[in-house]
N, C-alpha and C positions, 0 to 999 in steps of 0.2 A: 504494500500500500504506500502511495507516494508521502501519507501522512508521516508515516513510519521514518523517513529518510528526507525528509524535505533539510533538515539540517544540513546535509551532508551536499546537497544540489548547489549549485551556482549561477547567476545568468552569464548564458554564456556569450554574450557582449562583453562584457565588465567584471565578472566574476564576482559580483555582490552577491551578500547572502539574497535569497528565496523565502517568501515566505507563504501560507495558502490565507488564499481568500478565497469570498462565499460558498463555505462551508466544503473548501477544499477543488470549489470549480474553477480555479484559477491559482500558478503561482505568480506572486508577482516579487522583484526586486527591489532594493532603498534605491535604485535609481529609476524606480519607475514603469520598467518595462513590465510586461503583462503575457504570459502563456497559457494558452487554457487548455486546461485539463481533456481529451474526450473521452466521452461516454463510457468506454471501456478499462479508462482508469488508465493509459500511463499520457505522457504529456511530451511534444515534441520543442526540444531546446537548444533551437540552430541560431546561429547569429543572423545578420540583417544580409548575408551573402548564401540564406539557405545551404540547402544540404548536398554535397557536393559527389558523391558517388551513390551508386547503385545499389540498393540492397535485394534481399533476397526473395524471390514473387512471393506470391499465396501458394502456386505450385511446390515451391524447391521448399517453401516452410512444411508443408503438408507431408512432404516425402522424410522432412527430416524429424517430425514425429512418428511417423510410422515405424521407422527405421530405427531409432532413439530409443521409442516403449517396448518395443521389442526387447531391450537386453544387450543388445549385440556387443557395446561399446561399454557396458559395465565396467572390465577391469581398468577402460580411463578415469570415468566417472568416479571410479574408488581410488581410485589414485591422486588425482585432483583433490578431492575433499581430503584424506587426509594430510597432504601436504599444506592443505591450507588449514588444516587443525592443527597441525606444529605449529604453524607461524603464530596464530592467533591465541596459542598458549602463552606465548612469549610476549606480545605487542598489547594487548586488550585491558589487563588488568582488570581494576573493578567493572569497567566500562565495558557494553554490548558491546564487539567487536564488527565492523564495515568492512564488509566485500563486494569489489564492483569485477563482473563481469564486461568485460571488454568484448560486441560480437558474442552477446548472449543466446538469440536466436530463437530457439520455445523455452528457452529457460531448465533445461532439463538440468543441467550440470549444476547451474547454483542454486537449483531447490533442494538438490540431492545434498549440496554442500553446509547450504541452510538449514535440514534436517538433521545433519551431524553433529552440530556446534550450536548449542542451546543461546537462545538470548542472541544471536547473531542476526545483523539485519544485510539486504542486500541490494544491490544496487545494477540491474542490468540494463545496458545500453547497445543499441541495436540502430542500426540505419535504418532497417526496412520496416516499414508498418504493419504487415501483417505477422510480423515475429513479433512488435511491440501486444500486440493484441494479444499472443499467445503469452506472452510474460508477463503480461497485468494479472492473471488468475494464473502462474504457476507456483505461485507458494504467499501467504501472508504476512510475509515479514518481507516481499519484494518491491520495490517499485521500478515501473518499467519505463524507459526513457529512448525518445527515439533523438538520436544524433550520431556523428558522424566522429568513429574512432581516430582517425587520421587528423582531425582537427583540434583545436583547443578542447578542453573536456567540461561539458558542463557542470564541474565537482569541485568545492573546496582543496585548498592546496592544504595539503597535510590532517586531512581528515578519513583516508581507508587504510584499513589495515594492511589486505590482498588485494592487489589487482587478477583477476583470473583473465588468462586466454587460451582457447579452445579451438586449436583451425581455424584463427580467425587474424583480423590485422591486428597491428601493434603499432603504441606510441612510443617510444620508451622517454623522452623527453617529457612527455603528458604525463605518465605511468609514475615517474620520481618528480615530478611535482607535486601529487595527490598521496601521493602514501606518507605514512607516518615515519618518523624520522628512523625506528627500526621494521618497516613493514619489508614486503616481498610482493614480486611479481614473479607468480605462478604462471607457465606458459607450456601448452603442449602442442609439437608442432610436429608434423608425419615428417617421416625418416624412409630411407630409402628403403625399399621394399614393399608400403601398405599397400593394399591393396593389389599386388604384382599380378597376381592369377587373374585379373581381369581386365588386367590393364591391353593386354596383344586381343582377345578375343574381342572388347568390348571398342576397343580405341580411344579409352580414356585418359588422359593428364595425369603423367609419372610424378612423380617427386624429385626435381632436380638436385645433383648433386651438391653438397657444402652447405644446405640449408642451415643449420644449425648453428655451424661456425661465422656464417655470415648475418645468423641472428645475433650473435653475442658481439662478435665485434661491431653490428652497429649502434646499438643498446649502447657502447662503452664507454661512451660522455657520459652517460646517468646512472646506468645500473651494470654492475658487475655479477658475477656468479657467486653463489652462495656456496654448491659447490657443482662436482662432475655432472651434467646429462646425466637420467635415468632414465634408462631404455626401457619402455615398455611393451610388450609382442606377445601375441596368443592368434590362436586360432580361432576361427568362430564358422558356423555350417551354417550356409546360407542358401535357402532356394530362391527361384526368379522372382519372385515377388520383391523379396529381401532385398538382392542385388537391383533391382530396377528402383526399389526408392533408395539404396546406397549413392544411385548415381544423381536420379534426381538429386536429392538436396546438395550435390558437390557442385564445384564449376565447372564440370565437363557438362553438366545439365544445360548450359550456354553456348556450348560447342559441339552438339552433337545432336545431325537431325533427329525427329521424335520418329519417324517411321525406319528409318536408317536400327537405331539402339532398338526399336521394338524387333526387327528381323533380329538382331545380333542376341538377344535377349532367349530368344525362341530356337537359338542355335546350342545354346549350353545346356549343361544335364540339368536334371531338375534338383538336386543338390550340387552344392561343391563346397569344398574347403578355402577359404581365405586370410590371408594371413593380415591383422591388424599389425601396425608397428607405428608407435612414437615415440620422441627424445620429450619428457620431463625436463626443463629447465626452471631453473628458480632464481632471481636476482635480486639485489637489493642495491639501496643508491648508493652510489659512486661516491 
């Protein structure tokens, strides 16, 4: 609920605190500016040069529920929240402890994370509208925010604990502006290999080489490693169903005719094995 986190929000013209009016149908800023809430409860907080990239349809959000409630991704999911139940052991103290999802998306990861950590509130930001809609009702201690990761951050400087990110973009300059002066940014980013077994039959978008290493070095103005990349990798048995909304909600769902992937889709067994892999990184500022 944006009630719940309105503290922690900023306008993101001026970075003045936020506060709710009529009866939370509006934030508005000590400079005046005005956001209104819709209907569905989260609230869009782009400066006067609106939102500058593309997020993700109704379509790619829907696949990436499907895909999500299923299970499949579980051992990130628990991997994620516990890393971010270290840190928050450490940073919080008496105080509820602030995690913002960075490219939150249906909110699946920081509900689950939310659920872990008692008294934690959350903060998920998302480009696309209809992922904003799906994160206003994905847990009650969320408030859902639609703006644009790559830009300034609609958030108090030094007011979240974790920053989370999930396959998703990163600030890291935004990232150690907003976290607390011992917080972390949680980031799990696919490694070479995910998805490999569908990569040749389906013709979907590899994982280029060095990703990781060219995350950290460029993070290294602001945020350093806490420590080594932890690799995480499992198998998971996926039928076509599975795999078609896998793709849907990825960026190959941009790149790849709909008639074109339904033939390819109808060419594989009707189970296969598929290998998840990603690099766990954790950083804190510089």
């Amino acid at each position: 609920m944006l009630n719940d986190i309105v503290d922690v929000l900023a306008d993101p013209v001026d970075l003045t605190p936020l506060r709710g009016e009529d009866d939370f149908a509006r934030l508005v800023s000590e400079t005046g500016h005005s956001y209104d809430v819709a209907k569905q409860g989260y609230v869009t907080l782009a400066s006067g040069k609106g939102l500058n990239h593309e997020g993700d349809s109704l379509e790619m959000i829907n696949s990436r529920e499907t895909f999500l409630s299923n299970g499949h991704f579980a051992p990130f999911v628990e991997a994620v929240s516990d890393r971010v139940a270290d840190v928050v052991e450490r940073t919080s103290g008496d105080r509820d402890p602030v995690i913002l999802e960075a490219g939150a998306g249906t909110g699946y990861y920081l509900a689950h994370t939310l659920d872990l950590i008692e008294g934690s509130r959350g903060v998920g930001l998302d480009i696309s509208v209809p992922a904003a809609k799906h994160l206003a009702k994905a847990h009650p201690r969320l408030g859902a925010v639609v703006a644009d990761a790559w830009e300034q951050l609609p958030v108090r400087t030094g007011s979240v604990d974790v920053v989370t990110v999930v396959f998703a973009p990163r600030n890291p300059s935004e990232f150690a502006r907003v976290l607390v002066d011992d917080g972390e940014a949680v980031i799990l980013v696919a490694d070479q290999g995910h998805l490999d077994e569908l990569r040749d039959p389906l013709g979907i978008l590899g994982v280029e080489d060095g990703k990781v290493e060219r995350l950290v070095d460029q993070a290294s103005q602001w945020l350093t490693p806490v420590c080594d990349p932890e690799l995480i990798s499992f198998p998971m048995q996926l039928g076509r169903g599975a795999i078609a909304a896998q793709v849907g909600m990825s960026p190959s769902a941009r790149h790849l005719d709909a008639d074109v992937l339904k033939q390819r889709l109808e060419d594989l067994p009707e189970q296969m094995e598929v290998t998840a892999r990603a690099q766990l990184i954790r950083l804190r500022k510089a």
